[in-house]
N, C-alpha and C positions, 0 to 999 in steps of 0.2 A: 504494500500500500504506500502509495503516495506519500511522503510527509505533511509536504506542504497543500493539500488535499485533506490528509489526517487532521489538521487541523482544528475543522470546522467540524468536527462532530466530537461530541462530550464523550471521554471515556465512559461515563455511566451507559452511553445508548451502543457500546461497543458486543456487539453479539455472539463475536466469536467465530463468524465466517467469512474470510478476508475478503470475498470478492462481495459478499452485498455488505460488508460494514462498507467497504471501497465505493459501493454505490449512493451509500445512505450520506459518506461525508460528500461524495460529490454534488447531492441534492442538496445538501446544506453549505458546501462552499455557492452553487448555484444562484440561491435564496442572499446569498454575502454578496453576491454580483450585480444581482437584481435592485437591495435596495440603495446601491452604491447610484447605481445607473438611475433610478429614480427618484434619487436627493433633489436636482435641478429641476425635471418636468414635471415631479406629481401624480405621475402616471407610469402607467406598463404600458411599454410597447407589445402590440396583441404577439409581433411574431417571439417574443422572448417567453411570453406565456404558451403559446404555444411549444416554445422548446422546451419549457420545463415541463410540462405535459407527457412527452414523445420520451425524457430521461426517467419523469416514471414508469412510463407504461413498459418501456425497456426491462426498469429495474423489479415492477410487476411479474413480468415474462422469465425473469432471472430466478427470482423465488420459485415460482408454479415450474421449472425444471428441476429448482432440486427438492420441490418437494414429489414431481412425480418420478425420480429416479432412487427416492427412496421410498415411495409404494405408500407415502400419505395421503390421507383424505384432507385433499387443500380445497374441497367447494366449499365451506365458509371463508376460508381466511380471502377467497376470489373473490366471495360476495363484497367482502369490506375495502376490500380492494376497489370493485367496482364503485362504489359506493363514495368513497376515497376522489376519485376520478373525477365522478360526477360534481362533489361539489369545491373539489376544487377549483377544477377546471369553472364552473359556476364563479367562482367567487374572482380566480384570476379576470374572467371575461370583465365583471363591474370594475377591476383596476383597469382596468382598458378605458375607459369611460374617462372622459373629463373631468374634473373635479371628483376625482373616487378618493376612498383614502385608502393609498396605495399602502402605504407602513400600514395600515390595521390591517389588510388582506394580505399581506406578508405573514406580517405575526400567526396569521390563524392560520394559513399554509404549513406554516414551520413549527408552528404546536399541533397539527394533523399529525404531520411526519414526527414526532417527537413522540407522540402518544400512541402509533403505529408501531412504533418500534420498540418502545418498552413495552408492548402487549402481543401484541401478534406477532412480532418478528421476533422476539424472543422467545414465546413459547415455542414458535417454526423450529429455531434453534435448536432448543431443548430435546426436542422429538429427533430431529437429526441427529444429534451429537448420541440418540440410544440405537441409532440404526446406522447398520453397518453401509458406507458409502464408497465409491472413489474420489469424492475428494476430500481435502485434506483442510481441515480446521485450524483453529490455533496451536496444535499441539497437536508433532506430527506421531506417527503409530509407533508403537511399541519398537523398538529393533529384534530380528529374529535372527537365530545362530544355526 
């Protein structure tokens, strides 16, 4: 992982599997860019909402393989997934909007992802890290002689 990437995501929201903890600080260095860019206009440009959209549904698509390569039942965590998406992506489109309050639909983006990942994305974890996989988590496998 990234360092400088690493950054922008709290050890507390750290999962324990490099490649979506890797995606989750990307969403939150993302969110660090977004409100940098929106200090001067007040607003989201719709196509930067859109790409944060397209790096979740990415990082969505990322989950739902390893949990169906570990034989989980992920149609809940899909649902809230979808769920996720919808009113995101809702709430990004009103920063789009002239006069929106861009930092408050920030904040509630990055407390979606925040509360996502302490809850679902960790229990995901949990479940994997009991099921044998090919890949490799924080901590690599046993050595054998």
């Amino acid at each position: 992982m990234n360092e400088d990437t690493l950054r922008f995501l709290p050890v507390s929201l750290h999962i324990g599997i490099e490649e979506i903890d890797a995606q989750h600080a990307e969403l939150f260095g993302h969110l660090v860019r977004l409100k940098r860019l929106c200090l001067n206009i007040n607003r989201l440009p719709a196509n930067e909402a859109d790409a944060l959209i397209a790096r979740l549904r990415k990082h969505f698509a990322t989950e739902a393989h390893y949990a169906a390569e570990a034989g989980l039942d992920f149609a809940a965590h899909t649902i809230r997934h979808q769920t996720m998406l919808e009113q995101v992506s809702k709430a990004l489109k009103g920063a789009s909007a002239a006069n929106a309050d861009v930092f408050g639909v920030l904040r509630y983006v990055e407390y979606w992802f925040e509360r996502h990942i302490a809850h679902e994305d960790q229990e995901l974890a949990d479940k994997l890290a009991l099921r044998p996989t090919s890949h490799s988590f924080t901590e690599a496998p046993p050595a054998t002689s």
